[in-house]
Each structure stands twice: as C-alpha cells, then as structure tokens.
C-alpha positions as a printed NumPy array, in Angstrom:
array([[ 49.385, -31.775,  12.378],
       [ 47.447, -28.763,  12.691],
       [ 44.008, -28.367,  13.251],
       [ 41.39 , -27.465,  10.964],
       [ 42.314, -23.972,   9.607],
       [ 40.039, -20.515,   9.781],
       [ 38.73 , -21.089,   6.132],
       [ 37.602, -24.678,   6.966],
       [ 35.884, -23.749,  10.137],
       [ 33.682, -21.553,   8.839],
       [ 33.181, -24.108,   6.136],
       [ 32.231, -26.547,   8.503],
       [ 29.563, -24.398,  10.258],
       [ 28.069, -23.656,   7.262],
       [ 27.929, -27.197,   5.674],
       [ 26.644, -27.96 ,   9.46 ],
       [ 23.989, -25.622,   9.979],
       [ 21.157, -27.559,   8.967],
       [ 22.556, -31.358,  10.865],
       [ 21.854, -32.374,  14.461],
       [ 24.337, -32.103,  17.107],
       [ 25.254, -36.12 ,  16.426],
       [ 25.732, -35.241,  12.432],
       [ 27.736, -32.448,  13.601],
       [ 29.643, -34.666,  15.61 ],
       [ 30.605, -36.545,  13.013],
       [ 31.095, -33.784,  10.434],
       [ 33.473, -32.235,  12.934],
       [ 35.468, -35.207,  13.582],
       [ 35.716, -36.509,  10.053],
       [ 37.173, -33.233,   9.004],
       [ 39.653, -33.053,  11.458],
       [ 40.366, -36.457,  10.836],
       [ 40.718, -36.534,   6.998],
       [ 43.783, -39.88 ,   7.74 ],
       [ 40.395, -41.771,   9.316],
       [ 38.614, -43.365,   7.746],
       [ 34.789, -41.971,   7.936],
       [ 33.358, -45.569,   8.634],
       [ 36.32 , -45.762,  11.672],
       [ 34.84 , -42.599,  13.417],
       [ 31.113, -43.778,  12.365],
       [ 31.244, -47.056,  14.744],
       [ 33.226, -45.988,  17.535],
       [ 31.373, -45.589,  21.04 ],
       [ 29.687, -41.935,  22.039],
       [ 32.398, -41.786,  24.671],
       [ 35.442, -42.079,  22.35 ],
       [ 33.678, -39.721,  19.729],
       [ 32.752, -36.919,  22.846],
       [ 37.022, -37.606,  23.859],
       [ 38.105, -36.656,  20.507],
       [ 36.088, -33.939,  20.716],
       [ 36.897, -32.805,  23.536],
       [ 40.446, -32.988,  22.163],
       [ 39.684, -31.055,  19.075],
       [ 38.167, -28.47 ,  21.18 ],
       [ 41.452, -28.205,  23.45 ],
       [ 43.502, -27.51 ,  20.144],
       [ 40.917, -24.95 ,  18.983],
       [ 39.926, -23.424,  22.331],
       [ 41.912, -24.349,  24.9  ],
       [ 41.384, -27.24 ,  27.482],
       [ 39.067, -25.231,  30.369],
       [ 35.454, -25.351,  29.754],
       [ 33.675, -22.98 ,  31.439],
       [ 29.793, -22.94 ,  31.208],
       [ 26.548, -21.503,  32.911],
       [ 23.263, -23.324,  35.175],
       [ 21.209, -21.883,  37.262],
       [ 19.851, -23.323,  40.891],
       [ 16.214, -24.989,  40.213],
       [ 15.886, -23.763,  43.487],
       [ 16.547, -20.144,  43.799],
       [ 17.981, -18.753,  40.92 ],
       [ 21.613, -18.487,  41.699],
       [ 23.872, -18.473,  38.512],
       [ 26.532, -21.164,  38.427],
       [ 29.808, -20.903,  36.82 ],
       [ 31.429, -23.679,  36.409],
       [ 35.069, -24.467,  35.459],
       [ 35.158, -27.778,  33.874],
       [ 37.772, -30.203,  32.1  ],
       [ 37.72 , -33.404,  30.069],
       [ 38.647, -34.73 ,  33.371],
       [ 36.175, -33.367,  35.735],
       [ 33.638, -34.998,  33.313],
       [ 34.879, -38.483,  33.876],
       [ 36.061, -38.762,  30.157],
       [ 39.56 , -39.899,  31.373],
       [ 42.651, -38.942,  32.527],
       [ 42.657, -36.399,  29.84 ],
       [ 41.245, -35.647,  25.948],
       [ 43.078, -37.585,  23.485],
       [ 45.847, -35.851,  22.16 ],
       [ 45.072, -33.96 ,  18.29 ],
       [ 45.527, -35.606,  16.041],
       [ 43.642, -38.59 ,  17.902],
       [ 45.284, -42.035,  16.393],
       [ 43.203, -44.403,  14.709],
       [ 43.11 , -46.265,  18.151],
       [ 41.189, -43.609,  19.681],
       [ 38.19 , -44.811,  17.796],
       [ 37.56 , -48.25 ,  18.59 ],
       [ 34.636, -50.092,  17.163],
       [ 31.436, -50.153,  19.808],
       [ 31.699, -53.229,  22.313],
       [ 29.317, -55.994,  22.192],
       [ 27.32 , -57.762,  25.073],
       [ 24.999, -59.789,  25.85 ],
       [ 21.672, -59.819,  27.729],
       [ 20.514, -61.376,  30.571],
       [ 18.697, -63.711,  28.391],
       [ 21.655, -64.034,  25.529],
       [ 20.404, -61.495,  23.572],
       [ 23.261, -59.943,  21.775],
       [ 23.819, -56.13 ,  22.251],
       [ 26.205, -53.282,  21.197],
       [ 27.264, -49.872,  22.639],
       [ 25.11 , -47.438,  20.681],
       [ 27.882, -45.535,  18.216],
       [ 28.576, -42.056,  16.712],
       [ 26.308, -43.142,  13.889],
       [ 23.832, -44.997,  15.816],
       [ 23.039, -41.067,  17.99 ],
       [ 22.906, -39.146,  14.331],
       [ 20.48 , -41.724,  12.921],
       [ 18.306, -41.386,  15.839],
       [ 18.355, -37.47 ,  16.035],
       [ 16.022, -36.969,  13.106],
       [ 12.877, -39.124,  14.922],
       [  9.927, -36.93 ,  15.46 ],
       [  9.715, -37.93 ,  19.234],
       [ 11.713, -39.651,  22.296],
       [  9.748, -43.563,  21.203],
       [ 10.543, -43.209,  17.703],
       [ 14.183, -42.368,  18.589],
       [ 14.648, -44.499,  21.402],
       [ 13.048, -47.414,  18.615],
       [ 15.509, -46.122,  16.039],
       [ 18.555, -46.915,  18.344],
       [ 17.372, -50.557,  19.571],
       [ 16.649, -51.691,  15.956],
       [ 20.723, -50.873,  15.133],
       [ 22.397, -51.929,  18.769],
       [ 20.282, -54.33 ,  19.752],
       [ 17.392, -55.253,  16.889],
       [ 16.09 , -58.988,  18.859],
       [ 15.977, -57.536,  21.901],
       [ 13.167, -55.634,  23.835],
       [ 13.125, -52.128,  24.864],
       [ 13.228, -51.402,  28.655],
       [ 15.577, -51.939,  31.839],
       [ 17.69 , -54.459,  30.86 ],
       [ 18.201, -53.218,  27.51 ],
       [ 19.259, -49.062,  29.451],
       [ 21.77 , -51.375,  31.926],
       [ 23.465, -53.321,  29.67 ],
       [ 24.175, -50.327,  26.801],
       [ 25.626, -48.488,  29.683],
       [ 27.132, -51.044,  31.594],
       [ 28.942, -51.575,  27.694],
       [ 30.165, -47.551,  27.827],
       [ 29.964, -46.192,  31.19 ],
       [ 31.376, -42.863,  29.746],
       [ 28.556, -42.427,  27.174],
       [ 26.961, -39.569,  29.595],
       [ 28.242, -37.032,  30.82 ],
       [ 26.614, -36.272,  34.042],
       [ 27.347, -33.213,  36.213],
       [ 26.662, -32.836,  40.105],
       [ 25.885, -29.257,  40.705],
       [ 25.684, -27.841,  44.137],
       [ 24.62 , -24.232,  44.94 ],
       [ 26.665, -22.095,  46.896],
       [ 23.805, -19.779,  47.982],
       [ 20.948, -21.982,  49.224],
       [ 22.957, -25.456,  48.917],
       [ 20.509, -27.411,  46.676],
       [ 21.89 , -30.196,  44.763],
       [ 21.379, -31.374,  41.339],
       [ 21.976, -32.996,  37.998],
       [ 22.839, -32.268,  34.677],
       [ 23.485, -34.043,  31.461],
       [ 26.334, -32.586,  29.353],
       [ 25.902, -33.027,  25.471],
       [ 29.26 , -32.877,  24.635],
       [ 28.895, -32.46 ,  20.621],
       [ 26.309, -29.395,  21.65 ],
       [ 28.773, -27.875,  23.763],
       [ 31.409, -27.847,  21.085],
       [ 29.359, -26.88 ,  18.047],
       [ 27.9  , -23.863,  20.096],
       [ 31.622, -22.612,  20.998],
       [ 32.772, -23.425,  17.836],
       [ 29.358, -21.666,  16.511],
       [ 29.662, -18.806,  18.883],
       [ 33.48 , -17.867,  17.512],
       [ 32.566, -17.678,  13.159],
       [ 30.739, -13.806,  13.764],
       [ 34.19 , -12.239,  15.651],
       [ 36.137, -14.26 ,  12.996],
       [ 33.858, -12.779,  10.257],
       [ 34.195,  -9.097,  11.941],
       [ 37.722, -10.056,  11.847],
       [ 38.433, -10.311,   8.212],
       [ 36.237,  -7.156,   7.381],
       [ 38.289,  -5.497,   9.453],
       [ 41.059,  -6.017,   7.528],
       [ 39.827,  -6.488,   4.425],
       [ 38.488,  -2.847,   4.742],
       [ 42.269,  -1.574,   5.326],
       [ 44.17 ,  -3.681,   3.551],
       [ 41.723,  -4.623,   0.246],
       [ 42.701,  -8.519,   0.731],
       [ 40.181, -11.188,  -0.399],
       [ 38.375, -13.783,   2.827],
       [ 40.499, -16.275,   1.44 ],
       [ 43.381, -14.485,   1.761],
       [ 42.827, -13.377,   5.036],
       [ 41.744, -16.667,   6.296],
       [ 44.411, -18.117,   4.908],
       [ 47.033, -16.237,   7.639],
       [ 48.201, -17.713,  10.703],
       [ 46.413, -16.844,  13.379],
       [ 49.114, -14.802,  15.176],
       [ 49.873, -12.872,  11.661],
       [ 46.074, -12.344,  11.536],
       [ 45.838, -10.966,  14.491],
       [ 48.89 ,  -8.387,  13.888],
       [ 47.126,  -7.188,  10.93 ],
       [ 43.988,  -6.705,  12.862],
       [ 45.68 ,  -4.912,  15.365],
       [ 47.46 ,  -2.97 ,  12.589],
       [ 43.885,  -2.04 ,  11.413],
       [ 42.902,  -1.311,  14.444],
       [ 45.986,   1.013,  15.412]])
C-alpha cells in the first residue's frame, strides 16, 4: 500500500494547520492508516505512535534525518545525521503500512503504594497540548493515566519506567570546544515541519506545470511522482 498521495498531503496540512503537534500526530497517522481503527492509534503508547511515524516519514522522505543545534557553549552549528535507530526507537521504524500490532494499547502499572497507572497515550499528549501552562497540562495528563494518584516523583518514574521510549533524548557533543549536552526530540514536530516544509515546492510544482500544460491541481496531483516530475522537467526544458 502506498502512502498518502500529493493531493492528500496537502490536505492534511491544511486540515492540520490550526492542531498541536500531538493532534497532528494523530491526524497524520489516522490518515495513513485509514484500515485502523482511529480509537487503535488513539490509545497506543507515545513511543509506538513516534515509530509509526517515523515509518511514515521513511516512505515519504526517506529514512536519514538530518537536523540542526547549536553548542550552548560557543556557537558551533551541529549537523546531525540521525535514524529511527540512533534515537533508541528500535531496531528500525515499523515497516508502512504499520500492522494493527504496531499500536498496542498503553501498559498499565502500578505504584509504589498500589496505585494503578498507565503509559500516557497518543490521545492522552493531544488532550494535554491545549492547557494554558506546564501545571494545567501536566494535571490534564495525571487525571487520564493515573486520576487516584498524586503528581510528583513516583508518578514521572513509573510512566517512564511503563515506556522507556516515550522520549527521545539526544547526546550532543561539540566538535569545536567539546561541550556536551542534551536535547529532547519531539518526534511528531519533526515530521509535521518536514512534511510542512515540502507543500510550497509541491505548490510551485503544479504551477509550473499547470502554466505549460493548462491541467487542473487535481490533475496534476493526481500523477505519480516520477511522471510529475517528467512533466516538470518538460516545463522546465
């Protein structure tokens, strides 16, 4: 099965625009998952929804991920080749498609005290992105993964003792001055902004053609990619 086509991209982007980077998430993946069903993707753990996107972005973009920091210390730009590997999401994205398997249902845990808690869950992080400050948020998410128990240490170690993978955490080291440091990698922001960054070319794209050849968006947009692109080289030539 493919993935989602030119036409539906740019749909997606647009239906996204307004929607955090956890509604995104799940916009993204229920679309490329239409054989899912929503509720599936909803309650799976943050690290099985950031593997399937991270496999959704290998069929769209390729499986290298390259991005961009910069030394607290002196300045120094870092570029940094990444995979779904280097992040500790696994021996490798799931395969697109992902199966139904792929999204399994948060785990549940306990407390110290025997206070039952769950892995917070795709829908659990979009609820929580709307709050109006870090408390309000960080309330929002106990109340749904773990609503008898009280916020603070125990609660932090036991949600990520429950998904270890939930952040992604990157160990940067500068070449120039050799200061070390940390980052956290928001995998549905990294593939909205790439997916994001790609609708503008895509756009210039089809007035390219459209301008030569007098086809409608959905026409264009409707081509294979290759046989798009040999029309825009056509246009070009």
């Amino acid at each position: 099965m493919p993935g989602p086509t030119a036409a539906e991209l740019l749909e997606l982007v647009e239906r996204g625009a307004a929607l955090g980077a956890g509604a995104r998430a799940l916009l993204l993946l229920r679309t490329a998952h239409p054989g899912i069903p929503a509720e599936v993707i909803s309650v799976a753990p943050l690290s099985a929804r950031d593997r399937a996107l991270l496999g959704l972005r290998a069929a769209l973009f390729g499986r290298a991920i390259r991005c961009r920091e910069h030394c607290d210390a002196c300045g120094e730009v870092l570029d940094l080749d990444l995979t779904a590997e280097a992040l500790g999401l696994g021996e490798a994205p799931h395969a697109f498609p992902a199966a139904p398997h792929a999204f399994p249902p948060a785990p549940h845990g306990t407390l110290p005290d025997g206070t039952p808690v769950r892995a917070l869950s795709a829908a659990d992080a979009a609820a929580a992105e709307g709050a109006p400050d870090m408390p309000t948020a960080r309330a929002i998410l106990r109340s749904r993964a773990a609503p008898d128990a009280a916020d603070g240490p125990e609660l932090d170690a036991a949600l990520e003792a429950l998904d270890p993978d939930a952040r992604v955490v990157l160990d940067l080291l500068c070449p120039a001055c050799g200061t070390t440091a940390t980052r956290e990698l928001d995998v549905p922001r990294l593939v909205w902004c790439e997916l994001e960054a790609r609708i503008p070319r895509l756009l210039r794209e089809v007035a390219e053609i459209a301008r030569v050849f007098h086809w409608s968006e959905r026409d264009i947009l409707a081509l294979p990619p290759a046989r798009r692109a040999f029309y825009l080289a056509e246009a070009r030539g």
